[in-house]
N, C-alpha and C positions, 0 to 999 in steps of 0.2 A: 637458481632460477635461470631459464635457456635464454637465451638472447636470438632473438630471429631478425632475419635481416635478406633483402630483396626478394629472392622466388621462394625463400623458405617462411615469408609469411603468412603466404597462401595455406602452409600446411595447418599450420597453428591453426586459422582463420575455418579451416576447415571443422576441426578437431572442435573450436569453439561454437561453431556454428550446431554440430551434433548434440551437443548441449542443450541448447535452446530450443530443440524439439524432439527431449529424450522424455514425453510424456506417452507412454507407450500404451497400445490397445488394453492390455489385460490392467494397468490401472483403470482407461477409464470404464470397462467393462464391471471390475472390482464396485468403485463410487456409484454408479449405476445403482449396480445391485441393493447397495448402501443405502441409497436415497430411497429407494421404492420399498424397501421394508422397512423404513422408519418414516417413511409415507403411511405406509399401512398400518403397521402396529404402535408407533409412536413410543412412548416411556417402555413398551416391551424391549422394543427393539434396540433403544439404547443400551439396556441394562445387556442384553444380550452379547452387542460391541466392545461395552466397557467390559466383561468378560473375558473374551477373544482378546482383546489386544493391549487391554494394561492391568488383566489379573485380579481385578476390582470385582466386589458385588456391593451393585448401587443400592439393594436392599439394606445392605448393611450400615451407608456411608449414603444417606441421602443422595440426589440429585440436585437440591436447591440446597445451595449453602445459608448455613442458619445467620441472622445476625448477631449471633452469639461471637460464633466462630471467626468475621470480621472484625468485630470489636476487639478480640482477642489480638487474633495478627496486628492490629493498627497499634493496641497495647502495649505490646510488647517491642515493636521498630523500636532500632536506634534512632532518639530523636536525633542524634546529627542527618543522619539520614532521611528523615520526616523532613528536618528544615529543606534539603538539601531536593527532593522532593516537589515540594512546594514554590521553591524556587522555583523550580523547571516550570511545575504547571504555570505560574505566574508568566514566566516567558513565553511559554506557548498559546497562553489564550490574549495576551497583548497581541504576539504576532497575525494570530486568525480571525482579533476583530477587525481588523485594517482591514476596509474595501468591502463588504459582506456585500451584495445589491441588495437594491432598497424597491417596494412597491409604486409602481407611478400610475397618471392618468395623464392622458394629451385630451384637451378637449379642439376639437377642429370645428370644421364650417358645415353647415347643416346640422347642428346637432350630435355629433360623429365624436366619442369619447373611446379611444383609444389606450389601453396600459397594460401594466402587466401586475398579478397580485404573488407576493414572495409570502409564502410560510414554509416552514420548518416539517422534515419529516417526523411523523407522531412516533415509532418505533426502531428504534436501532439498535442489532446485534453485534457487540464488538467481539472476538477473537482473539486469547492471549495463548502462545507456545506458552505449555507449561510443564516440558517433556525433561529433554537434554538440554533444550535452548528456552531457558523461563527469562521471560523479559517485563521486567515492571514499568519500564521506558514505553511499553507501548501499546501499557494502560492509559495513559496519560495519551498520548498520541491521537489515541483513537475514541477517547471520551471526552477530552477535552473541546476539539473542535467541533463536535455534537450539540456538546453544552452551549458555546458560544454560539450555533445557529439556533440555539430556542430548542431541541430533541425533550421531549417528555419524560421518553421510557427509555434509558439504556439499560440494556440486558448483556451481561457477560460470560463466556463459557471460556473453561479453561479446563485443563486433565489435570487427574489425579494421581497419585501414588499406588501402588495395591494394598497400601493401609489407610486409601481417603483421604491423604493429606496432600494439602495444594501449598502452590508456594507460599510462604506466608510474607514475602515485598508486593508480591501480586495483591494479595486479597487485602492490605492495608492499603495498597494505594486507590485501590477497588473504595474503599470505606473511607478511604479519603476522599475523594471524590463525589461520594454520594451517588454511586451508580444503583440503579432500581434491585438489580438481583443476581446474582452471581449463582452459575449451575458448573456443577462436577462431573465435566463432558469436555472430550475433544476430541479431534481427528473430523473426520470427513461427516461423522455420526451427527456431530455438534452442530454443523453446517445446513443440515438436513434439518435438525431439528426447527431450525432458528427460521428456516424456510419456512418451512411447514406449519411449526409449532405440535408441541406433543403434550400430553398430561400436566405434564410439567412446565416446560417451556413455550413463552406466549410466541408466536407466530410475527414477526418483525415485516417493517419494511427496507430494508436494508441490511446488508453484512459487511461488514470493515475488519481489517486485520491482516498479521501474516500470517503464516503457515507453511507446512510439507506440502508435499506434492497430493497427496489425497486431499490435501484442506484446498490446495489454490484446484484442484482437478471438482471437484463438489461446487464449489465457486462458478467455475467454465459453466457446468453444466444448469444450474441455477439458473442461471442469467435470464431474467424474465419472469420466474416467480417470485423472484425480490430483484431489488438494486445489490448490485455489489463495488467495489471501491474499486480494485481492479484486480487482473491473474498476472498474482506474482511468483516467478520463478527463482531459482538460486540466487544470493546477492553478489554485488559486482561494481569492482570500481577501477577507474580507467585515470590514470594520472598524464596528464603532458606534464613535462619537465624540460629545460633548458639548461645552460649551464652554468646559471645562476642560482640553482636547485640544491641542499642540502642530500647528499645521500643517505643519512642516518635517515633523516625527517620521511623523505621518498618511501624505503625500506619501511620504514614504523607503518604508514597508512595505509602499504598490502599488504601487512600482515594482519591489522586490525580487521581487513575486512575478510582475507583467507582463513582465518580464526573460527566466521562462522558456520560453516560447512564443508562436506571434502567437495561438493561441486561448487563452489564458490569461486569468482572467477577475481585476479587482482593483474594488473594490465599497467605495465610502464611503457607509454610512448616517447621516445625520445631523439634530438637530429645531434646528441652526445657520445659519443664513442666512449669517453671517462667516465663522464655518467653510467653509462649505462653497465660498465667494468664496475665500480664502483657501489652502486645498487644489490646487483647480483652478489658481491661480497656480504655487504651487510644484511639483506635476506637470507644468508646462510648464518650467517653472526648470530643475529636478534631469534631466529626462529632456535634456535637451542636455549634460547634463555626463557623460553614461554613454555606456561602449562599444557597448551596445547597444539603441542608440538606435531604428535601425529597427523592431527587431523590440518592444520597448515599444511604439512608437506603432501598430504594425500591432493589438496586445493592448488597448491603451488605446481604440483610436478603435473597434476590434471587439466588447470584451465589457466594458469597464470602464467605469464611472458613479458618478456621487456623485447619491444617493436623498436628495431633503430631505424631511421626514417633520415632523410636526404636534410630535409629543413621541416619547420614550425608549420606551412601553412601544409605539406605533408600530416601531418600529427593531428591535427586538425579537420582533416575530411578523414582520414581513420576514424577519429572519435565521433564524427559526426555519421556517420555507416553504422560504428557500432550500435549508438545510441543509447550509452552507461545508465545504469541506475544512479551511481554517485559519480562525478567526477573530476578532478583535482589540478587544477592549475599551479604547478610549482614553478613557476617562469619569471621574469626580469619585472615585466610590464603587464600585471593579469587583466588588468581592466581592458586596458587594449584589445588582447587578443579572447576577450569574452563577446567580442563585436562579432565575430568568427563562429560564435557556437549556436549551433540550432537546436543542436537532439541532446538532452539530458534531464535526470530527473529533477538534479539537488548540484549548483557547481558551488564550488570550493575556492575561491582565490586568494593564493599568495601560500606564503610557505609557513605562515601561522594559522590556517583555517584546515587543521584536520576534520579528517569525517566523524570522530567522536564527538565537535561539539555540535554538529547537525545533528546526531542521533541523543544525544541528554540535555541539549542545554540551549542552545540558540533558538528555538523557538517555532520555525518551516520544519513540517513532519520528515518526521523518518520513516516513513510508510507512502515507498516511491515506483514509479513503473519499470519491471525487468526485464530482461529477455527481449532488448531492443523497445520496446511498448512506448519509450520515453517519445517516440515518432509521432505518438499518439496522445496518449496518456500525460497526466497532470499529476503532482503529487495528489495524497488526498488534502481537502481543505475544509474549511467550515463552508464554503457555498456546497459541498458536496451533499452534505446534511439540509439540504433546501431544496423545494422544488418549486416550479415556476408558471403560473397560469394566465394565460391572456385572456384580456378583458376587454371584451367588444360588444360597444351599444349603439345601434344606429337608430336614428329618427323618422318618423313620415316621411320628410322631405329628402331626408338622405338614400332612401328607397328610392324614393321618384325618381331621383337624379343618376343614381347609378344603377337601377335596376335591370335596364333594358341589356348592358353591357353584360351582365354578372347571367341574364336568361341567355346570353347569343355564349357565354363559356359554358355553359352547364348542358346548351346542347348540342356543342362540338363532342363532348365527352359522352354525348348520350345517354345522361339523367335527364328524364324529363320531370320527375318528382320534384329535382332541387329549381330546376327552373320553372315549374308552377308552386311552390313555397316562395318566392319571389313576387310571380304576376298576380296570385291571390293579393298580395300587401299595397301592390300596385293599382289596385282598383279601388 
């Protein structure tokens, strides 16, 4: 792992930066294409997809997974693994009922009852990788905080095999769960689908999930015929470390997350010169002793770097620039220097809070904003699954009273409709 230090930071930073906006014309052109003829033809046009690009005929191997076929997956789970499961979800939906908002009324003077009314969205389409990267963690992630806003309908899409088999931890945790319907679709198709709705699949209001680049580019483009969670890019974690940091521990938790893709980014900031010697050893150590060793080094020698920096409050407007998806405080005093962080998705403090147990087991999703977004963007949550209406009633008298005010703004703006809908009430 390279070690970059004063003007050669800029180069890295550069390199990183081409990343985060290597979403290229002839993708979104490709998804375009995608969306508008599973606009038009719907379950045609799926089957025609799942042909093209994972060898599948959905004639063959339904669209809608039977509840046969769940039963079955749920059956057959190692119940260590069910228990193990369950735990999680139990952690995660403790964590997301904390704080939900709640519906209010202010009643005021003249009559004048002001609030807001919270209910749950009716339809949500979650999205599970179910390719090279199957992830049953974010079944749960993405259904479960649904659940705990009150969601009705969740609906699930995931790919399949070219012999129609899906993973079978997915579609148990799926039936664990009690999600409404599980369909044999994915990629960009899926997304479209879930928009839109097809023969098959009902038409949602909302889409949650991660994905490739055609799934988060379907998403972008979306935005507006449904909700969606957010556009998430390659994952990426940014660790400050001091030299009171563990270099085995450092090493483990960019690898864990260079593991997940070759453009995956894993980022040691450090004001350690040992450290940072030190690091770089054991990232060549540990990545020889893992299965997926290729695709690490393809992540590592692509988007990953150990940043030596002058001092801590250095390392810290770094990380606060980058705006990580996940990232990892290995320092002396975390809580302190958590005073300091602005931009991130998911932080980590102290040198026993690896990013694995934010992604299985603590309970705050692992379904967080990449590609800097954290500026913006919120993990997802269970308020995300809610939507929010104001409620406003005024009276006789409260016309009177503010009528004449609300006629002299309405024809500054030159509505005169909105201010004789006023002077009518006024009479």
């Amino acid at each position: 792992m390279q070690i970059y230090k004063g003007d050669s930071i800029k180069q890295f930073l550069q390199r990183f930066e081409s990343r985060r906006s290597e979403t290229s014309e002839d993708v979104e052109r490709a998804v375009a294409d995608i969306l508008s003829n599973v606009r038009k033809k719907g379950d045609v046009a799926l089957r025609e997809y799942a042909e093209k690009f994972d060898n599948v005929d959905l004639l063959q191997y339904p669209i809608s997974v039977s509840q046969q076929e769940l039963e079955n997956a749920h059956a057959k789970l190692d119940p260590n693994l069910l228990a193990i499961i369950r735990e999680s979800r139990d952690n995660i939906r403790k964590f997301h009922e904390k704080g939900l908002p709640q519906s209010r009324l202010n009643w005021e003077a003249n009559g004048v009852v002001l609030g807001q009314r919270v209910t749950p969205i009716e339809r949500v389409g979650v999205y599970v990788p179910g390719g090279s990267a199957a992830y049953p963690s974010s079944v749960l992630m993405g259904v479960v905080p649904a659940q705990v806003a009150g969601v009705t309908e969740i609906f699930m899409t995931t790919p399949c095999d070219e012999q129609g088999r899906m993973n079978p931890t997915i579609l148990a945790a799926a039936k664990e769960l009690d999600v409404t319907k599980v369909f044999r679709v994915g990629g960009a198709h899926a997304i479209a689908a879930l928009a839109f709705g097809t023969e098959s699949i009902p038409r949602v209001d909302k889409i949650v999930g991660p994905g490739n680049i055609y799934v988060a580019t379907a998403k972008k483009l979306l935005y507006g015929q449904c909700g969606i969670d957010m556009v998430a890019g390659p994952s990426e974690v940014l660790i400050i470390a001091d030299d009171s940091a563990n270099a085995e521990f450092v090493a483990a938790d960019l690898l864990a997350q260079a593991e997940h893709d070759p453009l995956a980014s894993a980022i040691l900031a450090t004001d350690s010169p040992a450290l940072a010697d030190a690091v770089a050893a054991e990232v060549t150590a540990q990545t020889k002793k893992l299965p997926r060793e290729a695709i690490i080094n393809q992540a590592v020698d692509g988007y990953g770097a150990i940043i030596l920096m002058q001092n801590m409050r250095e390392c810290v407007e770094f990380s606060n620039d980058i705006a990580p998806e996940h990232l990892g405080l290995h320092v002396d005093d975390p809580w302190e220097l958590l005073k300091s962080i602005k931009n991130a998705g998911a932080i980590f403090l102290g040198h026993y809070s690896p990013e694995a147990v934010g992604d299985y087991w603590a309970g705050p999703n692992h379904v967080l904003p990449t590609n800097g977004s954290a500026r913006f963007f919120s993990p997802l949550r269970a308020e995300d699954f809610l939507k929010v209406s104001s409620i406003i009633a005024y009276s006789k008298q409260a016309i009177k009273k503010h009528g004449e005010k609300i006629k002299a703004f309405a024809g500054n703006e030159g509505l005169d409709a909105h201010a004789a809908a006023i002077d009518r009430r006024m009479k």
